[in-house]
N, C-alpha and C positions, 0 to 999 in steps of 0.2 A: 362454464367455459365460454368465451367469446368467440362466437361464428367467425368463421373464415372468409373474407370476402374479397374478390380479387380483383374487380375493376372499382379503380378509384380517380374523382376528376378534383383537380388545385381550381377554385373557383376568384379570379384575379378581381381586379379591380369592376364594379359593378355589377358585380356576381357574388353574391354571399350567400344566396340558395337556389335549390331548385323545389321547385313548387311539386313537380310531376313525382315528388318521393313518395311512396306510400308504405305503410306498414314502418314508421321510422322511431329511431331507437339513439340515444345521440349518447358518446363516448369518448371519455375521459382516459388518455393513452398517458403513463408515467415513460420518460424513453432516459436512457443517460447523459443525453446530451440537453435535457430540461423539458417546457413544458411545448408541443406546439402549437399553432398560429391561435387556436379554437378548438373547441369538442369535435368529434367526428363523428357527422350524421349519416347513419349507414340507414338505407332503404329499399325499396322494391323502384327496379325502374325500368319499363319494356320485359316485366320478368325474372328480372335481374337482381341481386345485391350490388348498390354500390356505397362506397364511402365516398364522402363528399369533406371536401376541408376548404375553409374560407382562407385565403392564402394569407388575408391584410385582417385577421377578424374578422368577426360581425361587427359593422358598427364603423370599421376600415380605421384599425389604432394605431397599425404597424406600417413604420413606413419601410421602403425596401431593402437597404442595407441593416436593421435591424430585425430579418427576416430570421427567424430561426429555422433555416430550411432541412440544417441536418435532422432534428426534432420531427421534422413535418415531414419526413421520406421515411423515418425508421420507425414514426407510428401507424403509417400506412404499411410501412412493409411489415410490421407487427402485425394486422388483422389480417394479413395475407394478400392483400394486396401484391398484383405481377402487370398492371397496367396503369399508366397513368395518365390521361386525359389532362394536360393546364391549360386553363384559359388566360390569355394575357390582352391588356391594352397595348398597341404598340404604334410609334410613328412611320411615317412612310418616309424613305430615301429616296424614291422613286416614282418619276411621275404617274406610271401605269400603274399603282399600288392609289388608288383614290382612298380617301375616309370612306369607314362605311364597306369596305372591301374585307376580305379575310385572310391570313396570309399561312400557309401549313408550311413551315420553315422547313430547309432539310440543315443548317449551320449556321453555329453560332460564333462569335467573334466575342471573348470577354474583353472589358474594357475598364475593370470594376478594380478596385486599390486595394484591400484586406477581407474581402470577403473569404470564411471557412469553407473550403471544397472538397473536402476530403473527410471520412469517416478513420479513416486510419492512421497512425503515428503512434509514438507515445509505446514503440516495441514492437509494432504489428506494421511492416512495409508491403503496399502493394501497389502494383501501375497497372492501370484499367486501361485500355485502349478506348481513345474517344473520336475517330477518323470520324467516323458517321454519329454524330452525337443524338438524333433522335431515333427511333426505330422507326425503321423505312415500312415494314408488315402496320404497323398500328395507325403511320400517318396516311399510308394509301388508304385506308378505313377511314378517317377523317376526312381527309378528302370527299372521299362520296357521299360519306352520313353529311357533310353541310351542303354538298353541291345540291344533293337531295333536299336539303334543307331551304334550298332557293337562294342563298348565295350566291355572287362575286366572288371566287374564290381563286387564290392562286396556289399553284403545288411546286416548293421550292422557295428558296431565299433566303441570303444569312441575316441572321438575326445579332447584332450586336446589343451589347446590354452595359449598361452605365450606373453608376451607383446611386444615379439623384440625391437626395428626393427633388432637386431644381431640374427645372430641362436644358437642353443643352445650350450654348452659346450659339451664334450666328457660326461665328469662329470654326466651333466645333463639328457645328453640323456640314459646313461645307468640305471639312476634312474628310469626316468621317463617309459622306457622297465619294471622294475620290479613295476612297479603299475601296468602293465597290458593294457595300454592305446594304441590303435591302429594307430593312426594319430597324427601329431601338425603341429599346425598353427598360426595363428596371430588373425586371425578377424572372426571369426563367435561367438566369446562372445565381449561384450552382444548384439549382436542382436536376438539370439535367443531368452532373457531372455525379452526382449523388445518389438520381436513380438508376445510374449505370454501375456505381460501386452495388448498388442494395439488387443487382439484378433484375430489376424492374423495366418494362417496356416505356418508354416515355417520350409522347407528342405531344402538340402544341396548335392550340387553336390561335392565332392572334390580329386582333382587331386592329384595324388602322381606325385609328380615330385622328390624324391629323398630318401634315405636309412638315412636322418638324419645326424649326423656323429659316432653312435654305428654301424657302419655294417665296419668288420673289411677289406674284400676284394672290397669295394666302394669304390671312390671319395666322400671324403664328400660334403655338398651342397654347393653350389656357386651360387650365382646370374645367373650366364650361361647357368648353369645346370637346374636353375627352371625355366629361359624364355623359353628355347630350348623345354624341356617338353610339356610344355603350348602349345606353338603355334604348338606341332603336333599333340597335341588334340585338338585344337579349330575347328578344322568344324565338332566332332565330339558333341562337347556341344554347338555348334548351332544346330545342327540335333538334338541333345534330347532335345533342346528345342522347335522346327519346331512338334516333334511329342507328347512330352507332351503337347502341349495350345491345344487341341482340346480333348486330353481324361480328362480334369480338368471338373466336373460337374459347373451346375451352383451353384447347393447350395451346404449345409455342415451338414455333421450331427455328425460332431467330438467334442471333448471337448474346443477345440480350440475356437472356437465361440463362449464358453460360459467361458471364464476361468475369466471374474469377478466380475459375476454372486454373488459367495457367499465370493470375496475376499476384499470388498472395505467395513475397521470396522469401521471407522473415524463415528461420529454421524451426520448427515446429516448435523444436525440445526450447528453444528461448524466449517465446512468446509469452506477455505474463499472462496469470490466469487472472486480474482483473479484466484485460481488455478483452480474456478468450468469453469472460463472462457476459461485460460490457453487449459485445459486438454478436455473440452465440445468433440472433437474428439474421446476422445477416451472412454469418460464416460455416453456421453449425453444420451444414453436411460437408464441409473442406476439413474443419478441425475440430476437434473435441473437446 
């Protein structure tokens, strides 16, 4: 039987491991909705079990609308998994958001054209409540595990997300500046929208690695420019994450835990029993 493990971190773009694992055992999760991103190495970390999933592969295959994000929430919330740790690259809208800065979002702004956000349909109706799309208990944790970590950090800002895999326009980005939006990225929608169907806690570490291309005295982004970023903070977002597995409680007393509680309307007796079967992960103590 495979261990139950309950804090799990989405490792984004120049993040494909963490070294600090020990005692590691790597796993092969079958889910309904196919296969996700890579194996999932669960390990020893500050004492801890955690599962670790490469969000883009090892190797970085996947780009981001071909994300198989339902797959990669319902194999985590398959090991047990109830916390989610993603780390993302992201652009800054904002002058005070420098490269090299961290940014613990509290909203998102999707912005993205067919991406799948929902685990349910298909006979099974439910509406999640997403007002506060991350949990606020896990990101204040994040917060201090990086601030401790010697970070620039900021707590707060909406994160808009775009489908790429190109960056944005001049065009675009200048819009997108007057909505007000603090960050963009590629891939934290939907998995937010997904770890809130699956019950799951889910924050967000995200790296600014660049001014976008609205910042008139930058280089706009370049591929270069966002790995280069990345790996001069990567021992810093293994250290926040060496110092958050040990301040995560065992339980929960967020809404998060309970978000489908009052959301699944479907009439019990009409539900089919593939999708009761399907789904049993993520529904099993609502329906039978």
């Amino acid at each position: 039987m495979q261990e139950k493990v309950s804090i799990g971190v989405i490792g984004g773009s120049g993040v494909y491991q963490i070294e600090a694992l020990k005692d590691v055992q790597e796993v092969k999760v079958k889910t309904p909705f196919g296969d996700p991103s890579d194996a999932i190495v669960v390990g020893t970390l500050a004492g801890r079990r955690v599962a670790f999933l490469p969000r883009h592969g090892r190797g970085h295959r996947i780009i981001p609308h071909e994300l198989n994000s339902r797959a990669n929430i319902y194999a985590l919330k398959s090991l047990g998994v109830e916390r989610i740790i993603g780390i993302s690259a992201c652009g800054s809208m904002r002058e005070d958001y420098a490269p090299r800065d961290i940014v613990i979002p509290d909203q998102i702004f999707d912005c993205t054209k067919a991406r799948v956000s929902t685990f349910f349909g298909n006979g099974l109706v439910a509406h999640v409540g997403m007002a506060d799309p991350f949990c606020s208990v896990l990101s204040s944790l994040l917060y201090q595990a990086v601030t401790k970590a010697g970070a620039k950090v900021h707590r707060g800002g909406t994160f808009i997300v775009i489908d790429g895999p190109q960056f944005s326009t001049k065009g675009e980005s200048r819009i997108y500046r007057k909505w007000g939006v603090d960050v963009i990225g590629m891939t934290i929608f939907p998995e937010a929208k997904l770890a809130r169907e699956a019950e799951i806690c889910y924050a967000v570490m995200a790296h600014v690695t660049d001014y976008d291309v609205w910042h008139e005295t930058e280089e706009p982004v370049s591929v270069a420019m966002l790995l280069d970023n990345l790996r001069a903070n990567a021992a810093v977002t293994k250290k926040a994450l060496e110092y958050i597995v040990p301040m995560i409680p065992q339980g929960r007393d967020c809404e998060c835990a309970s978000a489908l509680a009052a959301a699944l309307i479907t009439d019990r007796a009409l539900i089919p029993e593939k999708i009761k079967r399907d789904l049993h992960v993520l529904i099993g103590k609502y329906i039978t």
